[in-house]
C-alpha positions in Angstrom: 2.9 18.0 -10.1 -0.6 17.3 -11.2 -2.4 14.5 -9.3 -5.7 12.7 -10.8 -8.9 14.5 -9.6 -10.9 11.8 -6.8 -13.9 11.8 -6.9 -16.1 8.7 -5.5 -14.8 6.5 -7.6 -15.6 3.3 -8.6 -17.7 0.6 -6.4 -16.7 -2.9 -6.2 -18.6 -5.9 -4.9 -15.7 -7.7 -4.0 -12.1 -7.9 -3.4 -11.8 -10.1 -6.6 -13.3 -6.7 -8.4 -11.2 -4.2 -6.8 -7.1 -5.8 -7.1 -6.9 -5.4 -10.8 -7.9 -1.6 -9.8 -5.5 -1.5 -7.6 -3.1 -2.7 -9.9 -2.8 -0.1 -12.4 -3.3 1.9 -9.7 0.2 0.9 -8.9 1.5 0.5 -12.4 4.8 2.8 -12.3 7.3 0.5 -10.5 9.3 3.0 -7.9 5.9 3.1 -6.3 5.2 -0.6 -5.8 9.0 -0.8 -4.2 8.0 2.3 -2.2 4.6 0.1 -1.3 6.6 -3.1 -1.1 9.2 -1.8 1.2 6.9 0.4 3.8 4.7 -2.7 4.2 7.7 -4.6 5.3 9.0 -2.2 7.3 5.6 -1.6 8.8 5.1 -5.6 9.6 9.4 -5.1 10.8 8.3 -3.0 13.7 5.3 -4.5 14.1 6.7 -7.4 14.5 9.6 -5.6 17.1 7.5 -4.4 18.8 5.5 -7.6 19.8 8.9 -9.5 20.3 10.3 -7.0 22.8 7.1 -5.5 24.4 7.5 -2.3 23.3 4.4 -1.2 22.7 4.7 2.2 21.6 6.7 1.1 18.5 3.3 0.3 17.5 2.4 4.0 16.9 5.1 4.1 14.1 3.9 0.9 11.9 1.0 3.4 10.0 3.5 6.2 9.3 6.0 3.7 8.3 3.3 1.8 5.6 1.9 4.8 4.3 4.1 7.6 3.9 6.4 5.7 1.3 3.5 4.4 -0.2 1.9 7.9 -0.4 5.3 9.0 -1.8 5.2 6.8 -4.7 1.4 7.9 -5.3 2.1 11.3 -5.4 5.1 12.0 -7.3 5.4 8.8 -9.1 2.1 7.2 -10.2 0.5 11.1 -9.7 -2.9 9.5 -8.4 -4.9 9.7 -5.2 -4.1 6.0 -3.1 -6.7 4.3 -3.0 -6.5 4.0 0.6 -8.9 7.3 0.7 -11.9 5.7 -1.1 -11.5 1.8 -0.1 -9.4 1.6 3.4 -9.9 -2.5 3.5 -10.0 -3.2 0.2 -6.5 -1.1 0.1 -4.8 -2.5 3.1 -5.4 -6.0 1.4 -4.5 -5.2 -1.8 -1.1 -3.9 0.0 -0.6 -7.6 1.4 -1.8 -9.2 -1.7 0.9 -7.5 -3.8 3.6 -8.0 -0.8 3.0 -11.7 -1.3 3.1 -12.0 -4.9 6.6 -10.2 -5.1 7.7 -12.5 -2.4 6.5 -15.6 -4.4 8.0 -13.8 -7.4 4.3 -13.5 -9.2 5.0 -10.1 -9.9 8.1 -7.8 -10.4 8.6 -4.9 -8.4 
């Protein structure tokens, strides 16, 4: 398995700059289901967890949102996630891409 060096990267001024990075970043489709699905399943137990006040359940939504998505990273679109270089920018772009599948903008 070779993964693309990191380096810095790129800078972006905005949001509006940085999703069409993120896109290809996520151009091989396994890993925007792999994205898609941890996402949900992170805002599932979120969402569990504030319904029944379990609390802890809380600890398990990061693991749940970034391992698959790491998955697909590194053995499907062999690149570094762009969670490592732009943490805010990523996280949104995670949401942004949730929403368009759900509005059918974009296939997964």
């Amino acid at each position: 398995m070779t993964v693309r060096p990191t380096g810095p990267g790129p800078r972006f001024a905005s949001f509006r700059e940085f999703y069409p990075h993120y896109l290809a970043e996520h151009s091989n489709r396994i890993s925007r289901r792999l994205h898609v699905s941890g996402t949900l399943l992170a805002l599932a137990i979120a969402a569990g967890a504030l319904l029944t006040s379990r609390w802890v359940w809380l600890l398990a939504v990061p693991p749940a949102g970034y391992l698959p998505a790491w998955v697909g990273h590194f053995f499907f679109e062999r690149n570094s996630p762009a969670t490592f270089r732009h943490p805010l920018y990523s996280l949104r772009g995670d949401f942004t891409m949730l929403a368009e599948v759900l509005t059918g903008r974009m296939r997964w």
